[in-house]
C-alpha positions as CSV (number, residue, x, y, z in Angstrom):
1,X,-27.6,38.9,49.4
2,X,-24.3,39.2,49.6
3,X,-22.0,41.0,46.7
4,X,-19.2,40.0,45.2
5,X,-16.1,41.4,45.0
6,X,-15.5,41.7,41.3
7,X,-18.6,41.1,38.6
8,X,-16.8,40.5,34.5
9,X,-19.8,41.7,32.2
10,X,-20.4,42.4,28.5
11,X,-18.9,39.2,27.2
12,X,-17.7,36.9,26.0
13,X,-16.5,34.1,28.4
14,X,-15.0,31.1,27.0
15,X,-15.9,28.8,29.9
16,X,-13.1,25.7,28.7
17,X,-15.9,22.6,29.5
18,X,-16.2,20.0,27.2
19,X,-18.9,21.2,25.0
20,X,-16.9,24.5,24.4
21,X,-19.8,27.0,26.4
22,X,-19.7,30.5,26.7
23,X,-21.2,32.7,29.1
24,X,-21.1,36.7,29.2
25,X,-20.8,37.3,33.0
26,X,-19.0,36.2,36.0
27,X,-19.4,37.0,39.4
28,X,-16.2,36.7,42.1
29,X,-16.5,36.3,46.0
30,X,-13.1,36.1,47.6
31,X,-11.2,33.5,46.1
32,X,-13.9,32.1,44.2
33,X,-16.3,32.0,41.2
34,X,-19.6,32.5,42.3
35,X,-21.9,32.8,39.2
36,X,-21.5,32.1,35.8
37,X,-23.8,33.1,32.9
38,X,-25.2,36.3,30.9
39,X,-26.5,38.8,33.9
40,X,-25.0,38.6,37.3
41,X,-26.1,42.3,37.7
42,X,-27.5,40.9,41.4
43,X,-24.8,40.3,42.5
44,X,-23.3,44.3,42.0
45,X,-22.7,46.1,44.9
46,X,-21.3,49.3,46.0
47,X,-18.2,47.4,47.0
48,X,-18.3,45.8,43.4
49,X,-15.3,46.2,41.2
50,X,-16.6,46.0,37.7
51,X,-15.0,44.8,35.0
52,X,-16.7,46.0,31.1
53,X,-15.6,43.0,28.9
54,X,-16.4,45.0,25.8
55,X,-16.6,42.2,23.8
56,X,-13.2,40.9,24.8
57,X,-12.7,37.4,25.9
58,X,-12.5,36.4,29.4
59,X,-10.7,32.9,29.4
60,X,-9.7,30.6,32.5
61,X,-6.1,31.7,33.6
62,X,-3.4,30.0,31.1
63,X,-1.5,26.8,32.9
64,X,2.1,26.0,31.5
65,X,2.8,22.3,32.1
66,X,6.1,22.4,31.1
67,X,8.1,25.6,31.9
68,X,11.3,26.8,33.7
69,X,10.4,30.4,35.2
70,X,13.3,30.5,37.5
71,X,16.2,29.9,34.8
72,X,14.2,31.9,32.5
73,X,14.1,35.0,35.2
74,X,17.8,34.3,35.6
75,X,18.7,34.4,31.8
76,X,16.6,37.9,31.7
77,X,19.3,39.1,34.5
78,X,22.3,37.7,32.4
79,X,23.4,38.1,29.3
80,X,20.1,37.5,27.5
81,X,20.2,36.2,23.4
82,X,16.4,35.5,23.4
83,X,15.7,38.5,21.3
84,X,18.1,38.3,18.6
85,X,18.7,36.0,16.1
86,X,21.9,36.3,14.5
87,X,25.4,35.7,15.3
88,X,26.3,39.4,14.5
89,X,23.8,40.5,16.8
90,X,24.5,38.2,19.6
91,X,28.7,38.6,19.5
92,X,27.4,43.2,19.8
93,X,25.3,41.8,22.6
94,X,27.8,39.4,24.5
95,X,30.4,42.4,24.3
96,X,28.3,45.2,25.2
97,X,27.0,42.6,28.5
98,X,30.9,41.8,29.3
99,X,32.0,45.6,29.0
100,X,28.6,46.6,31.6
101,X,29.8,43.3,34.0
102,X,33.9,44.0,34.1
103,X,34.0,42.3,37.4
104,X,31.8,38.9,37.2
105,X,34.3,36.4,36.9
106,X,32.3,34.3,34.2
107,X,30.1,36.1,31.1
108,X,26.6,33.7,31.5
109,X,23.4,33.9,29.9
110,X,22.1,32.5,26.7
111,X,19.1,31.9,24.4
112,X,21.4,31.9,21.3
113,X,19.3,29.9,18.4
114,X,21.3,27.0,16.1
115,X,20.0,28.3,12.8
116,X,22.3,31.1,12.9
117,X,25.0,28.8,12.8
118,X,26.6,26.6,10.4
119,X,25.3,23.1,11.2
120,X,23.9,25.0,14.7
121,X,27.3,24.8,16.4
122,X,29.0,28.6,17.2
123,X,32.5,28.4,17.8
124,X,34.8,29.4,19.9
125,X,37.5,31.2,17.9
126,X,34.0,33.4,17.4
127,X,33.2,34.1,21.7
128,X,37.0,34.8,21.6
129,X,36.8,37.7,19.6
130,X,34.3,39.8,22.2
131,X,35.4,37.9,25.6
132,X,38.7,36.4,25.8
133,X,39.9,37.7,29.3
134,X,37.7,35.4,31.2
135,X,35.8,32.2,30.8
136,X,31.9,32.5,28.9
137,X,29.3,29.8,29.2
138,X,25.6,30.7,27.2
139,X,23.6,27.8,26.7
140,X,21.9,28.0,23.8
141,X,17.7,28.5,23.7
142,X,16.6,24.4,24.2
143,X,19.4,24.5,27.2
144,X,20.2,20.8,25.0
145,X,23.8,23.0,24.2
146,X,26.5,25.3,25.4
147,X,28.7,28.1,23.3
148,X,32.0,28.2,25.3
149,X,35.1,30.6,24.9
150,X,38.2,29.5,24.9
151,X,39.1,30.2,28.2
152,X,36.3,28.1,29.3
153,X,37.3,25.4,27.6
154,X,40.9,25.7,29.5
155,X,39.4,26.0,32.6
156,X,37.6,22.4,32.0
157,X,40.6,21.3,30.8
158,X,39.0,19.9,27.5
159,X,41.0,19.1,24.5
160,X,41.2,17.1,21.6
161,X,42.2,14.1,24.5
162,X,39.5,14.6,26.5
163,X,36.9,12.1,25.9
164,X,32.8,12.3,25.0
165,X,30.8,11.7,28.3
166,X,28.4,9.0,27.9
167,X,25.6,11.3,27.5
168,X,27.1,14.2,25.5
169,X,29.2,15.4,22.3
170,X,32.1,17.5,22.4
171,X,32.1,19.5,18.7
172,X,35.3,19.0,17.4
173,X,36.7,19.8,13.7
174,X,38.6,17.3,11.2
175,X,41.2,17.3,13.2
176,X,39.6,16.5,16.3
177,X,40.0,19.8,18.3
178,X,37.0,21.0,20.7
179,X,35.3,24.1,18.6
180,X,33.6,25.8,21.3
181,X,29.8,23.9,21.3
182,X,29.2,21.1,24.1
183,X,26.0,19.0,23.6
184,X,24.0,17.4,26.3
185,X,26.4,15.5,29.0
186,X,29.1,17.8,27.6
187,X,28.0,20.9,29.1
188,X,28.8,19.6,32.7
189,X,32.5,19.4,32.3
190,X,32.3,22.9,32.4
191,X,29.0,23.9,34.1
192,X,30.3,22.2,36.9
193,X,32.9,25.0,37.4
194,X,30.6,27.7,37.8
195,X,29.9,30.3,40.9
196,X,27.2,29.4,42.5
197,X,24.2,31.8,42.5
198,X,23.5,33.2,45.4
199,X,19.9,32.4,46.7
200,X,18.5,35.6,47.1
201,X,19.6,36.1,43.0
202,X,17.3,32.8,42.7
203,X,14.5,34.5,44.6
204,X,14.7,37.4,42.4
205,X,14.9,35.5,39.4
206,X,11.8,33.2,40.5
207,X,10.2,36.7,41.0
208,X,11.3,37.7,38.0
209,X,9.8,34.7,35.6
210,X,6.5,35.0,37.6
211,X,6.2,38.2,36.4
212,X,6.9,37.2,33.3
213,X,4.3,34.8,33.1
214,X,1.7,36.8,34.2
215,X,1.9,39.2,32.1
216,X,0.8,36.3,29.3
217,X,-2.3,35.1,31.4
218,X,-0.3,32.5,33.1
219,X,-1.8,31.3,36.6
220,X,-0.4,28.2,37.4
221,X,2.4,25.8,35.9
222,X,4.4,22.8,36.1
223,X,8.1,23.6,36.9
224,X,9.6,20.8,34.9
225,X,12.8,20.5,36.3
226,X,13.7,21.1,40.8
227,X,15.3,19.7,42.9
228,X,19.0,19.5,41.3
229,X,21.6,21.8,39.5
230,X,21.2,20.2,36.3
231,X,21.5,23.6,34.9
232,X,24.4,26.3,36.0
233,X,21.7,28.5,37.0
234,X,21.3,26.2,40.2
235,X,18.8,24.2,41.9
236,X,14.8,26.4,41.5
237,X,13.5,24.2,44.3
238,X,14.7,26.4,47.4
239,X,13.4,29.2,45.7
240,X,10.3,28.2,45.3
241,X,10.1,27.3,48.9
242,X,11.3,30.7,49.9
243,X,9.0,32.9,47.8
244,X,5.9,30.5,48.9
245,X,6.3,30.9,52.5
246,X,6.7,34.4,52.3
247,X,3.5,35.0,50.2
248,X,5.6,36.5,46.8
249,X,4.8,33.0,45.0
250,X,1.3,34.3,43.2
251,X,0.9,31.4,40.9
252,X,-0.3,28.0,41.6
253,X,2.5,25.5,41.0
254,X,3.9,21.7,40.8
255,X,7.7,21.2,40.4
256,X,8.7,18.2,39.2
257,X,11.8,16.9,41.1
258,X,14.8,15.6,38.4
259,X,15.4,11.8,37.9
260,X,19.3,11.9,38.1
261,X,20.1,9.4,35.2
262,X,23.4,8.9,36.8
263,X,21.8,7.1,38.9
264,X,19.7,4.3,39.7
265,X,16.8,3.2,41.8
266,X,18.8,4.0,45.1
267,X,17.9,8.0,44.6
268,X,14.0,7.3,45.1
269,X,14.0,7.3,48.7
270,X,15.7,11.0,48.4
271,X,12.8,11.8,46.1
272,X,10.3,10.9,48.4
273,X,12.0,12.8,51.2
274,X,12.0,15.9,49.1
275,X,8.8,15.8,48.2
276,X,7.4,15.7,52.2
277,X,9.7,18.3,52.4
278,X,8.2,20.6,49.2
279,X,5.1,21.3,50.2
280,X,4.6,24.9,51.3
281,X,1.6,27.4,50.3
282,X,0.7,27.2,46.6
283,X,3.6,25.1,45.6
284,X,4.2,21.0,45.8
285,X,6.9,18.8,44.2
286,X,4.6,16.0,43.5
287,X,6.0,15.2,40.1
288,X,8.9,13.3,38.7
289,X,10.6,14.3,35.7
290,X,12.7,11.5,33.4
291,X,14.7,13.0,30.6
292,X,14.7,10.4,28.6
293,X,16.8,11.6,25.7
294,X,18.1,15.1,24.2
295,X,16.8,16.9,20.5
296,X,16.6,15.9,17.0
297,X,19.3,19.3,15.8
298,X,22.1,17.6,18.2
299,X,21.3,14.0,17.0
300,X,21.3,12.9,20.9
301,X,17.0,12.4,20.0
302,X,16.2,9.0,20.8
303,X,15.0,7.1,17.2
304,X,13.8,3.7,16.1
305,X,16.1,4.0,12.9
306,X,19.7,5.9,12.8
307,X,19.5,9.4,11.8
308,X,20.3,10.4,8.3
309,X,23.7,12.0,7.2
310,X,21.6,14.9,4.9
311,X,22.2,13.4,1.8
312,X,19.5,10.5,2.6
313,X,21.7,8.0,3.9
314,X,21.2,6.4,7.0
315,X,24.2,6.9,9.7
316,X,25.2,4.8,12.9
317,X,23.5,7.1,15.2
318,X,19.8,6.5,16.5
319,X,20.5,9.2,19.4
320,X,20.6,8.5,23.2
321,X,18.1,6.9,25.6
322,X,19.1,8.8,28.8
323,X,17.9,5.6,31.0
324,X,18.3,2.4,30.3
325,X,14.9,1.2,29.2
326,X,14.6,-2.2,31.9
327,X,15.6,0.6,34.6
328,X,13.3,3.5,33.7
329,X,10.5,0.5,33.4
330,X,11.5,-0.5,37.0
331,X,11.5,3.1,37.9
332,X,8.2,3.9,36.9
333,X,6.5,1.0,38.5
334,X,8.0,1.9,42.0
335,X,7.2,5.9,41.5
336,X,3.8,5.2,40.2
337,X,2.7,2.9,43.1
338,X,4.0,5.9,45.5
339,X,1.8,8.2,44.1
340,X,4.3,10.4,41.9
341,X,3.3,11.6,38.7
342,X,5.6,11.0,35.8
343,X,6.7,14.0,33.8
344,X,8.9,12.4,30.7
345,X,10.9,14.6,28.4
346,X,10.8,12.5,25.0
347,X,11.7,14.0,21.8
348,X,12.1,10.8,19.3
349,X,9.6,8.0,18.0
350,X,12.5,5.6,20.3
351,X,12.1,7.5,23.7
352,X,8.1,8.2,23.1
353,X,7.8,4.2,22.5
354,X,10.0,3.7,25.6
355,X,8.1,6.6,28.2
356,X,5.3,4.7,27.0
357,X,6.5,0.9,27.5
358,X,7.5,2.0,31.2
359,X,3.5,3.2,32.2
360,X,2.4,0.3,30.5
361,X,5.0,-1.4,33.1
362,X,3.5,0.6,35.6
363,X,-0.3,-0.3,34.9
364,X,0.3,-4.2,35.2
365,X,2.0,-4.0,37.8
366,X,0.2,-1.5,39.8
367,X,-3.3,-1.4,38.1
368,X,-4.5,2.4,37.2
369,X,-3.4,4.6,39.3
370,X,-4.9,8.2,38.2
371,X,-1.4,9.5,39.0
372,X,-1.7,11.7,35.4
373,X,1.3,10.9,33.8
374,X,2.2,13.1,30.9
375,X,4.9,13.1,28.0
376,X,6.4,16.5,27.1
377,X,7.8,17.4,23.9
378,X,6.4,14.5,21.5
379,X,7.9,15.8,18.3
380,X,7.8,12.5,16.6
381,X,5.6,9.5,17.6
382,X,5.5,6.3,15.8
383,X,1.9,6.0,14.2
384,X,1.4,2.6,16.2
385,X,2.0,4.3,19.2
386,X,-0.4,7.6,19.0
387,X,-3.8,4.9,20.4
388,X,-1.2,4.2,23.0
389,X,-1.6,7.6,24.8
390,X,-5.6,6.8,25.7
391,X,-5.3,3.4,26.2
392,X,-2.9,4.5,29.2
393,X,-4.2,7.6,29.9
394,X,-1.0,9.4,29.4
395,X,-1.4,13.0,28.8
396,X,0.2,14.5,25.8
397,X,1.8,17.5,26.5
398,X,2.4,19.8,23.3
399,X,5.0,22.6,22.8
400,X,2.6,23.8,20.2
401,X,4.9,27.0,18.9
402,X,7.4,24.2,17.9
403,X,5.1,22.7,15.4
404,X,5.9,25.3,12.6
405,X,8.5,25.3,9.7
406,X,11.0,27.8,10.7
407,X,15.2,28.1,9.7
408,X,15.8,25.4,12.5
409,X,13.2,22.7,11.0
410,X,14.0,23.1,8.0
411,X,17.8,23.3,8.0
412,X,18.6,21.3,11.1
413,X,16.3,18.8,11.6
414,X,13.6,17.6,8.0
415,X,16.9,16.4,6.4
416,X,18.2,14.3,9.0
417,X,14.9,12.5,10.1
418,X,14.3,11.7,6.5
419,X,10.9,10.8,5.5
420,X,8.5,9.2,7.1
421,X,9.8,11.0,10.3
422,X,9.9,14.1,9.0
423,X,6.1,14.1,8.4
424,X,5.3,12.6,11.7
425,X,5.9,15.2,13.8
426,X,3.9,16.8,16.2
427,X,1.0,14.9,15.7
428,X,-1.4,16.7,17.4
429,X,-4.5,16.0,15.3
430,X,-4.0,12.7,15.3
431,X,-3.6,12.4,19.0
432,X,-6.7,14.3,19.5
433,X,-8.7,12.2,17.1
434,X,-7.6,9.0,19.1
435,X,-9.0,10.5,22.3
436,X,-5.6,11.6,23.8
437,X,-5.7,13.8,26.7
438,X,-4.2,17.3,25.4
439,X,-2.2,19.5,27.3
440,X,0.4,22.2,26.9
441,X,3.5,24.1,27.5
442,X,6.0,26.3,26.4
443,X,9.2,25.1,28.0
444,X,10.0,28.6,28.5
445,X,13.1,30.2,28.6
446,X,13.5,27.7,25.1
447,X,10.9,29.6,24.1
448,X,8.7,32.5,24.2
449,X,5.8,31.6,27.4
450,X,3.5,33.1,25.0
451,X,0.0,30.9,24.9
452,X,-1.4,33.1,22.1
453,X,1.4,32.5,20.0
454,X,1.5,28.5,20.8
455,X,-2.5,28.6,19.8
456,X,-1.7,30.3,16.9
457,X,0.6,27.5,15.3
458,X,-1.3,24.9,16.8
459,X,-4.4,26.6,14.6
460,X,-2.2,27.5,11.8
461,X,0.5,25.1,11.6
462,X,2.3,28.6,10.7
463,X,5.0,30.7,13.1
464,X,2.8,33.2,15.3
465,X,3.6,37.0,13.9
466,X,6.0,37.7,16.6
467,X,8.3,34.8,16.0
468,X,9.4,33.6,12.6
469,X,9.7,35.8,9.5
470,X,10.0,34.5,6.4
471,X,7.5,32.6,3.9
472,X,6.8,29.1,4.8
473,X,4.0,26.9,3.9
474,X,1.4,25.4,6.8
475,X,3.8,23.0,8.5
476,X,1.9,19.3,8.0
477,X,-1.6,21.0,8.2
478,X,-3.6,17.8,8.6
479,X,-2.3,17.9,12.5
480,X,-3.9,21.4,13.0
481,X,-6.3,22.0,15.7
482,X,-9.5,23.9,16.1
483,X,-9.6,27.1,18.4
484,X,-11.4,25.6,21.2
485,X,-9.6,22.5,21.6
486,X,-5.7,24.4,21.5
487,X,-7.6,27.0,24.2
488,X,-8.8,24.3,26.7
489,X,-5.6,22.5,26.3
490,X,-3.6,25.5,27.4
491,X,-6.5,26.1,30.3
492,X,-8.6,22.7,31.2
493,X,-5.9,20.3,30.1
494,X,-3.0,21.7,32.3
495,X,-5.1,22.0,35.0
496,X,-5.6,18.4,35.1
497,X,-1.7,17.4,34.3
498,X,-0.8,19.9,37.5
499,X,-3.7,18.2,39.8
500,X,-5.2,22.0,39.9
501,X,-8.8,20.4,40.5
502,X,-10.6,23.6,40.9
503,X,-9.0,25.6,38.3
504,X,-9.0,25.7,34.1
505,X,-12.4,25.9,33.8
506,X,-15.2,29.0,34.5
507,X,-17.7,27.5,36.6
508,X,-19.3,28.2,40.0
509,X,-16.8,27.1,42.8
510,X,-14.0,27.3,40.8
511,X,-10.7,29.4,41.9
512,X,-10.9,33.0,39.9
513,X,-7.6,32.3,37.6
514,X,-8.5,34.3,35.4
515,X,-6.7,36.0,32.1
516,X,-8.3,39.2,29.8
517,X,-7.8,39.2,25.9
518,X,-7.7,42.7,24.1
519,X,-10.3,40.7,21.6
520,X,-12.2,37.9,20.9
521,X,-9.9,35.3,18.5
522,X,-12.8,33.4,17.8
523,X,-14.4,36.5,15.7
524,X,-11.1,37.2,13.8
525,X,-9.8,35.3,11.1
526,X,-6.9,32.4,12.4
527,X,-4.4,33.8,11.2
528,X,-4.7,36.3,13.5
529,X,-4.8,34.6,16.4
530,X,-1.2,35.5,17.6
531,X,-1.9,39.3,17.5
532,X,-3.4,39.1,20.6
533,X,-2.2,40.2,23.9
534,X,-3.3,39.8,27.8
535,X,-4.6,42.8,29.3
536,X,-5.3,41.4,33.1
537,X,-4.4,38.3,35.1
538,X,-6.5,37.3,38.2
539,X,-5.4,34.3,40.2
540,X,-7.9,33.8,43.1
541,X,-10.0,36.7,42.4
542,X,-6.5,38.9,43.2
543,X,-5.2,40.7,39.9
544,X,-1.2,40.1,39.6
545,X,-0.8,41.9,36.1
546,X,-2.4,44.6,34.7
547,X,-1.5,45.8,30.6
C-alpha cells in the first residue's frame, strides 16, 4: 500500500458537504486527500508526518471571495491606522511614521475609521498639525475616502472653485472651502499625483498580504479589484503574475479585472486580452468586477428613496449608481456570453436591484450560463429582491464582520437610512432561507481578514472580541446564522464563487487546503466563537503557516 504523506487523527473534521459531516481522520498523498473518515491508521508510514488533532477542528482551508491582499500588504508597509481607533492615536502615529520616513516625498498609508470623526470626515487643519512639510494621502479603512493635508490639497490644486467630479464629493465647510476629506471620485484628483510604486515593492507587498492571510487559514481568494490603478497603491495584477511564475504565490487565486466606469463598452475587448494574458500557475483573472456605487457613511450608496438628513427627513440625495443602468445591463450580457464571471460591488437596496436587473439581462439574452456571478457587500436589499438571488443563481457574498452594531452603524449610517432600511440590512437569514447561494469575504485591508471573527458576528449578530468594545445589543438577530452554514460559506461557498472545483470541502480527491483551529467552536458556547485562532495552514498538502 502506499503511505501518505501526512495522516490528521484524533478529531474532529468538519467536512463542509451539505449535510454538515464530520469525520476524525484524513489521510494526504501529495497534493491530494486520499481518505476521509475515523481511522486511516493504514495509511501511516514511517515517512508519515502525523498530525494529533486533539480534539481540535480540522476545517477545509478558508476562501476570501472578496479581498485586496496586495493593498493590504502595502498599507502594513506604510503608514498603517488599522490598529488604532482614535484621532489622538492616529495624528501620534502619522508623526511618529513621517519623522521615521524624512525622505519619502508623500506620507501614505491609511486604515483611519469615520467614527472617530465628527460626521466621519478628518480635516485637514488636523494632518497639518503632524505633517505640513510635504503632501499626505491615507485613505481611510473602506478605501470609499481620503484624509489629505494641506499640502496635498495644493498640489491638486483643489479649492473652494474646484468642482465635485461626477462620481465624488469634495468635503467643504459653510463657506465652501475643501476640509481635508475626498469621497469616492474625489480621491483621484489627488491620487493621481502620486509616485508610483515600484514593482518589486508590489511583489513584497503581495508577499506580504499572503502571509497575512495564511496565518487566518486562508487558502485561496478572489482579488476583487486587478488590472487598473484605481487605488494609489497601483495596479495588483503584475504582481500577481510575477510571484506566480516564480512559485512565491502559495494560495489559489482569481483576480477580478476592474470595469472602468469611465468608460463604456469599448474597454471589453482589453478585458478579454488581459485575461488570455493572466493566466499563470495558481492565479487567473477570470472575473469582472462592477462597482456599482460607493457606501451608506458617505451617502454615495445607491438607494430606492433619498437618504435622510438625521433628523428623519428625507433629502435630495439617493447616492450614485456608478454605471448607468441600460449600460451595465448591456455590459453584463456581452461579459456573460464570454464566459466572465461578474463580481458586483453593491451596497444599497438601488445598486442591489440594478446588479440584479443586469443578470436577469444576461439570462434572457444568453440563457444560463453557470458563469457564478456574485454580489459583494449586500448591506441592504429590498425584501422583493432577496428570492431574486436563487431564481438567478447569483451568489451572495457576505462581509459577515460588517453585520454588527458598532460606533460607525450606529452614528453614521441607522439615522440616515431611516427605518425600514435600517432594519434591512445584511439579510443573511433571509437569503439563506430563500435558497441563496452563501458566500464570504472580508474585503480586507477594510477590515480584519479574520474568518473566525466574521463567523462570530454572523452567529452572534454581535462584534467578534477583538474588534468592537462597548455594549451593544445583537444587531437584527433574526438574520443570524447557524455555525455550520457561516463555516461552509467561508469554505464550500467560496470555493464555488472562485471556480476552485476541487477545493472547500474534505473529501477523497480533493486538494489538501487545509486550516487547524486551537478548538472545536461547535463545543463552546457562540459567543465564543471569535476567540479562536489558526494554528496551521496546508494548501496542497504543503504547510504555508505554522502558529
Amino acid at each position: 500500500m502506499v503511505h501518505a504523506d501526512v495522516v490528521f487523527t484524533g478529531g474532529p473534521v468538519f467536512l463542509a458537504d451539505a449535510a454538515r459531516s464530520r469525520a476524525s481522520a484524513v489521510a494526504v498523498s501529495g497534493e491530494r486527500i486520499v481518505a476521509v473518515g475515523h481511522d486511516v491508521s493504514g495509511w501511516v508510514g514511517p515517512g508519515t508526518e502525523v498530525v494529533d488533532l486533539r480534539g481540535r477542528l480540522l476545517v477545509p482551508g478558508f476562501q476570501d471571495a472578496h479581498v485586496h491582499p496586495v493593498w493590504g500588504g502595502l498599507d502594513m508597509l506604510r503608514c498603517d491606522l488599522s490598529t488604532d481607533s482614535s484621532r489622538d492615536a492616529y495624528l501620534a502615529r502619522i508623526a511618529a511614521f513621517a519623522a521615521q520616513h524624512p525622505d519619502d516625498e508623500w506620507v501614505l498609508g491609511g486604515g483611519w475609521m469615520m467614527s472617530a470623526f465628527p460626521g466621519g470626515t478628518p480635516t485637514a487643519a488636523d494632518l497639518d498639525t503632524v505633517v505640513a512639510d510635504r503632501p499626505a494621502f491615507l485613505p481611510n479603512r473602506d478605501g470609499h475616502g481620503a484624509w489629505v493635508n494641506s499640502r496635498a490639497l495644493e498640489r491638486a490644486g483643489i479649492t473652494r472653485d474646484t468642482p465635485d467630479p461626477a462620481d465624488g464629493r469634495i468635503e467643504r465647510d459653510a463657506a465652501g472651502e475643501p476640509t481635508g476629506t475626498l469621497h469616492e471620485g474625489a480621491m483621484s484628483l489627488v491620487n493621481r499625483l502620486l509616485p508610483a510604486e515600484p514593482p518589486e515593492r508590489l511583489v513584497q507587498a503581495l508577499l506580504t498580504g499572503q502571509r497575512h492571510l495564511h496565518s487566518f487559514g486562508i487558502t485561496g481568494w478572489q482579488d476583487a479589484i486587478v488590472g487598473t490603478e484605481y487605488s494609489d497603491a497601483g495596479d495588483p495584477l503584475p504582481a500577481y503574475l510575477t510571484a506566480a511564475a516564480s512559485g512565491r504565490l502559495t494560495a489559489r487565486v482569481v483576480g477580478a479585472l476592474w470595469w472602468d466606469r469611465h468608460r463604456g463598452l469599448d474597454q471589453i475587448d482589453d478585458i478579454v486580452r488581459r485575461r488570455a494574458e493572466s493566466s499563470v500557475a495558481r492565479f487567473r483573472a477570470t472575473s469582472v468586477k462592477i462597482m456599482q456605487d460607493g457606501v451608506a457613511e458617505n451617502f454615495t450608496a445607491a438607494m430606492l428613496d433619498p437618504y435622510h438628513d438625521g433628523h428623519g427627513h428625507h433629502t435630495d440625495n439617493a447616492g450614485i449608481s456608478f454605471v448607468e443602468p441600460a449600460v451595465l445591463n448591456e455590459a453584463a450580457i456581452r461579459l456573460d456570453a464570454l464566459g466572465f464571471q461578474m463580481h458586483f460591488h453593491a451596497i444599497g437596496d438601488r445598486a442591489v436591484r440594478e446588479c440584479l436587473d443586469a443578470i436577469e439581462a444576461a439570462r434572457q439574452a444568453n440563457g444560463p450560463s453557470g458563469n457564478r456571478h456574485h454580489i459583494s457587500h449586500i448591506q441592504v436589499i429590498h425584501p422583493d429582491d432577496i428570492p431574486r438571488f436563487r431564481d438567478l443563481d447569483v451568489t451572495a457574498n457576505m462581509q459577515m464582520l460588517w453585520a454588527t452594531l458598532e460606533p460607525q452603524m450606529v452614528d453614521l449610517t441607522v439615522p440616515f437610512l431611516g427605518e425600514p432600511r435600517a432594519s434591512q440590512q445584511y439579510p443573511f437569514g433571509d437569503l439563506l432561507r430563500s435558497g441563496a447561494t452563501l458566500a464570504a469575504g472580508s474585503d480586507w485591508s477594510v477590515s480584519t481578514p479574520d474568518p473566525l471573527a466574521a463567523i462570530h458576528v454572523a452567529v452572534n449578530r454581535r462584534s467578534a472580541p477583538s474588534e468592537w468594545e462597548g455594549d451593544y445589543e445583537p444587531f437584527l438577530p433574526e438574520q443570524a446564522l447557524d455555525l455550520g452554514t457561516a463555516l461552509a460559506a467561508y469554505t464550500a461557498g467560496s470555493a464555488r464563487v472562485n471556480g476552485f472545483d476541487d477545493t472547500g470541502t474534505i473529501r477523497v480527491g480533493a486538494f489538501a487546503d487545509l486550516a487547524l483551529l486551537d478548538r472545536d467552536p461547535f463545543a463552546a458556547p457562540p459567543d465564543e466563537i471569535g476567540y479562536t485562532r489558526v494554528l496551521g495552514t496546508w494548501v496542497g498538502g504543503v504547510r504555508v503557516h505554522t502558529a
